[in-house]
N, C-alpha and C positions, 0 to 999 in steps of 0.2 A: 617514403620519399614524397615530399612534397609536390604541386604542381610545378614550381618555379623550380624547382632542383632538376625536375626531368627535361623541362624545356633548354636549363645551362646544362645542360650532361647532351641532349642533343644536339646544341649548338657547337659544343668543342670538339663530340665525336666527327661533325661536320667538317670542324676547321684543323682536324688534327693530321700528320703526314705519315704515309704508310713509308716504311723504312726497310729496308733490306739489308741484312747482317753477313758478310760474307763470314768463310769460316775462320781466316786470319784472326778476324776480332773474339771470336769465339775462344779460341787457342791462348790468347794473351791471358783473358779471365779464368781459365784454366788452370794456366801456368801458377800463377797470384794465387788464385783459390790452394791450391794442392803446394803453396809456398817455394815452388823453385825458383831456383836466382830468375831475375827478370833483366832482359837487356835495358837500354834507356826508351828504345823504342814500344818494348813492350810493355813498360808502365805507362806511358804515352798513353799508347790504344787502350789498356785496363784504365784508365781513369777516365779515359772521356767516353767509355764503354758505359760505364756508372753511370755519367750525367745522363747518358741517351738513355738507360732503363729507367731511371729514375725520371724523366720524361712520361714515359711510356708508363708508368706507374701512377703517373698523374691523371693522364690520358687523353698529354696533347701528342703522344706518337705512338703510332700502330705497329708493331715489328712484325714483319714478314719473313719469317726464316723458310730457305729452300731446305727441302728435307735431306737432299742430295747429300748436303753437307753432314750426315750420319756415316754416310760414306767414304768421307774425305780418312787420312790417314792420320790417327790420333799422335799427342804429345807419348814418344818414346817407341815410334813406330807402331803402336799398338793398333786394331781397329774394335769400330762398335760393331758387337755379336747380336744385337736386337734392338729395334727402335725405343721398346721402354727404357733398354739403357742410355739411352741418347737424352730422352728427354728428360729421365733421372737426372743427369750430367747438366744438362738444360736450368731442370727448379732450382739446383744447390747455387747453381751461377744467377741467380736469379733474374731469368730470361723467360719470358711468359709468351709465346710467341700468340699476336693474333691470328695469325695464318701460317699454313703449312703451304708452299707454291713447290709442287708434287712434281718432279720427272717423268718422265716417260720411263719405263721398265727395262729393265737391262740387266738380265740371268746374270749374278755373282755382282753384282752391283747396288742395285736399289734396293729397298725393302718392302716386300710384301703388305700392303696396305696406305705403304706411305711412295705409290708412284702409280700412275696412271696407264691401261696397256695399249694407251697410243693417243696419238694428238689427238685435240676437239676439230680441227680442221688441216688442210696441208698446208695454210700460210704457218703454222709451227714448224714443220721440216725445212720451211726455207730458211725460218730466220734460225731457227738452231744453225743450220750450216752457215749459215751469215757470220754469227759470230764465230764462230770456230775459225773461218774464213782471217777474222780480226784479230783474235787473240791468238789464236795458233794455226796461222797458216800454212806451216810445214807438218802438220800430223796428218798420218794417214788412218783416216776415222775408224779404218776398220782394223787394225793392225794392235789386236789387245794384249800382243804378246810385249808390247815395249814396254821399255823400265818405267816411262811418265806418260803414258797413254791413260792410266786410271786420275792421276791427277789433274791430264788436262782433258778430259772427261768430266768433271765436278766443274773446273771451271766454268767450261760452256755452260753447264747446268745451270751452273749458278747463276749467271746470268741471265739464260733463258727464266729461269725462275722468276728472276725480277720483274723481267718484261712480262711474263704471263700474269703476274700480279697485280700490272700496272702503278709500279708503286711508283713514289715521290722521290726518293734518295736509296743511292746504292752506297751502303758504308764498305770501305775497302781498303786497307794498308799495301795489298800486294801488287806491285807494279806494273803484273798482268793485265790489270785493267787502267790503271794509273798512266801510265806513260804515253805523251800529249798525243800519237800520232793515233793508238788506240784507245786510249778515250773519245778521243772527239767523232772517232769513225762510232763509238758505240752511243753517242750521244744522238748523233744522226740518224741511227736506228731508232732513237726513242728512250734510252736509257734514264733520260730530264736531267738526274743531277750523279754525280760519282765525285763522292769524296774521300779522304783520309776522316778515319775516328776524330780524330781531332777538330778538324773542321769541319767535319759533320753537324757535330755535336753544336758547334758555335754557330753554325747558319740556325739549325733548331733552336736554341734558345733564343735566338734572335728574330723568330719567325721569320728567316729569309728564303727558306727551301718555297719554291713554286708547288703547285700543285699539278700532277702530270698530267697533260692533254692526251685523249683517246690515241691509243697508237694507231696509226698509219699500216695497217698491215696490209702485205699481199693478198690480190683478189685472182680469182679464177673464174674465165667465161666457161661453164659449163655445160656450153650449148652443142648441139652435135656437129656442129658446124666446125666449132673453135678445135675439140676434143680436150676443154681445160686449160684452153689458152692462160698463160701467168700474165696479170698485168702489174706494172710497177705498184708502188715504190722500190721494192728493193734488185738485187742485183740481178738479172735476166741470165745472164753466163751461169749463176747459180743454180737459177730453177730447172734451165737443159743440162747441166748436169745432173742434177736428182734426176730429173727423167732417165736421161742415159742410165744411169748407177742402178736404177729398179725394173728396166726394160719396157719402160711405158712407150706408149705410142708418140717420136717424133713430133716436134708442133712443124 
């Protein structure tokens, strides 16, 4: 490789957008791949699934896949029994992820290798409960025995994933994140962009997706004074309640 070739490969790596794949989109290429009838929606999402790899193939977008999504519950109820099956599942669909944005560990849930055994710091406990907060504010986080407690478990994941990634654009058909009142609470967090496959795809080929600004995350004085005092941005009701919920010491 040339000097001039390295310098243009550095410069697009530069100007190219880190992207996050929820597993909806996943599902559609699936579907298509393995030839089952496909609704109109999910040729939708499988075709602008395409443009956006075939992007990413170029190597003006970065895919971020949360791993969580190994997790999620496969086409026909089925689930994945080990992560190399996943990312087998992964090349045939040809999805090359540049990054793996790892969960936090969770016995009968994540996978050994592919999650992490606890935040890098506690401003991650706040914002996971943040969203959860957003997208499913009537789950009670601890209660694994519900019929959609493991699904909206992946969700938050998924999310928190992007955010831990810092990525550009969260791709997503499912309305969980879609719908105007929770979108815009999750943008305010830091989310940058949340779009359908479809329009995803068309802001990236159009180079319109921004580039995401450093997230805003919770700070902690932890001085002996304070004992960890939380300071904004995000929601303060939230943080006294973690507190409460682990038996930490009152601020």
């Amino acid at each position: 490789m040339s000097a001039e070739d390295i310098v243009a490969r550095a410069i697009e790596t530069m100007n190219s957008r880190k992207v996050t794949i929820d597993h909806n989109s996943i599902v559609a290429l699936d579907k298509e791949s393995a030839g089952a009838p496909l609704t109109a929606k999910d040729a939708e999402i499988a075709l602008a699934m395409k443009g956006v790899l075939e992007l990413a193939q170029k190597g003006q977008v970065e895919i971020i896949l949360p791993a969580i999504a190994a997790s999620e519950r496969q086409p026909k109820g089925t689930r994945i029994g080990n992560f190399s099956d996943f990312k087998a599942k992964l090349a045939k669909l040809g999805i090359v992820p540049k990054e793996y944005s790892l969960p936090e560990m969770r016995l009968g849930v994540s996978f050994l290798g592919y999650a992490t055994l606890g935040f890098s710091g506690p401003e991650w406990a706040v914002v996971q409960r943040e969203i959860q907060q957003i997208i499913h504010p009537t789950m009670d986080w601890h209660d694994t025995t519900h019929k959609n407690w493991r699904n909206r478990y992946c969700d938050v994941s998924t999310m928190l994933a992007h955010l831990m990634a810092n990525a550009d654009l969260f791709i997503s058909d499912d309305n969980v994140f879609l719908s105007q009142q929770k979108k815009d609470a999750l943008l305010r967090l830091g989310a940058n962009r949340i779009e359908t496959a479809r329009d995803g795809y068309e802001l990236l080929l159009n180079q319109a997706v921004p580039k995401a600004p450093a997230l805003d995350l919770p700070r902690f004085d932890d001085s002996a004074e304070k004992k960890c005092t939380y300071i904004p941005p995000n929601s303060y009701e939230f943080y006294r309640a973690l507190r409460k919920e682990k038996g930490w010491t009152e601020l």
